[in-house]
N, C-alpha and C positions, 0 to 999 in steps of 0.2 A: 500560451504557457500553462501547464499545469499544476493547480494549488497543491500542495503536496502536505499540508498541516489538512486533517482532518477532526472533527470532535469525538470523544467518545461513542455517539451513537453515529454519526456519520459511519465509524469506524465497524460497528457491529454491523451496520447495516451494508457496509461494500463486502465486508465478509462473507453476509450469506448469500448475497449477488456471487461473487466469485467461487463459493460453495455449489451453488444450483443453475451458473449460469450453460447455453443460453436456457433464459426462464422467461414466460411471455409474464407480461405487464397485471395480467389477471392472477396468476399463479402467483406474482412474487407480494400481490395486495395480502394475501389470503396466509401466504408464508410468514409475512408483517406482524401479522393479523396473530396468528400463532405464536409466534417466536420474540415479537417487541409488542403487542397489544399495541398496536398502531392501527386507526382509523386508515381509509381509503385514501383521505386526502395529505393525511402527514405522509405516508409512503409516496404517492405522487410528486408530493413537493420537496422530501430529499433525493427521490429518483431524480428531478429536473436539477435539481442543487449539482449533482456527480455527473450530472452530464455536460452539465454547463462549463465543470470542473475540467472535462475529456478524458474521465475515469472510465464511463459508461456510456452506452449510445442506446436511443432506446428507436429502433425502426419496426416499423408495422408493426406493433407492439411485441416486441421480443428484444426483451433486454440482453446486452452481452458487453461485454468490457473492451475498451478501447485499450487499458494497459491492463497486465496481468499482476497478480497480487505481486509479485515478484520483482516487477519492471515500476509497480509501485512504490515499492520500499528502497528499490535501489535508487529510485528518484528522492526520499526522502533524503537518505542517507546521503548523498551526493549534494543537495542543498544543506544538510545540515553542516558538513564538513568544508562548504566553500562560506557559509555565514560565519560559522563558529571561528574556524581554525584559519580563515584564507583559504581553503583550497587545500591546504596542504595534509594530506593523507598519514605521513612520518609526524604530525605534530601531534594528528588525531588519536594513532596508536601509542604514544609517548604520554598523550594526555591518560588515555586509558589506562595504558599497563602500571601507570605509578600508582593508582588506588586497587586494582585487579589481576594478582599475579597472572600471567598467560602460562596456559598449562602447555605440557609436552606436546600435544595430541593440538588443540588451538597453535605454535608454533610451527607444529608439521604443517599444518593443513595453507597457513600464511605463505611459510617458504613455499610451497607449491603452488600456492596462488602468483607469485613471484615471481616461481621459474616458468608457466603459462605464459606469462604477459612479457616475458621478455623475449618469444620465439616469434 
């Protein structure tokens, strides 16, 4: 199963995996290096962290992603919604739209998502 809470730097760092992936093992120390002032070894040891995770695989050293930043977030959000609310998706958006009006254009875009999933 995959951990789907991330930490902030966890978070920056599957970013620019998913930015530059596939990226070889050497390439993405040096990218670290540039972009988080991360030593050889911190980059190694949350590389192995997000693998472990089965966010990221890292074979013959070329790193690339097991789930896409997309199949990520939608894993979040899917465990947020069955911890939070039970599961229930009508309780999720009810919770929501009482502090956040839903605009016209957000509306359209739902009912469509709606009429999708009902064919």
């Amino acid at each position: 199963m995959v951990e789907y809470k991330l930490g902030v730097m966890e978070m920056k760092f599957a970013d620019l995996m998913w930015e530059n992936e596939p990226i070889s093992s050497g390439d993405l120390v040096k990218l670290c290096e540039q972009e988080l002032a991360w030593k050889k070894s911190t980059t190694y040891t949350m590389l192995r962290r997000l693998c472990q995770r089965n966010i990221f695989k890292n074979q013959g050293g070329l790193v690339s992603s097991i789930l896409s930043k997309q199949e990520f977030h939608a894993l979040q959000s899917e465990k947020f919604i069955e911890e939070t609310f039970d599961g229930s998706l009508p309780q999720f958006l009810a919770a929501f739209s009482t502090r956040k009006k839903l605009t016209d254009k957000e509306i359209e875009e739902l009912e469509k998502l709606i009429h999708q999933s009902r064919r």
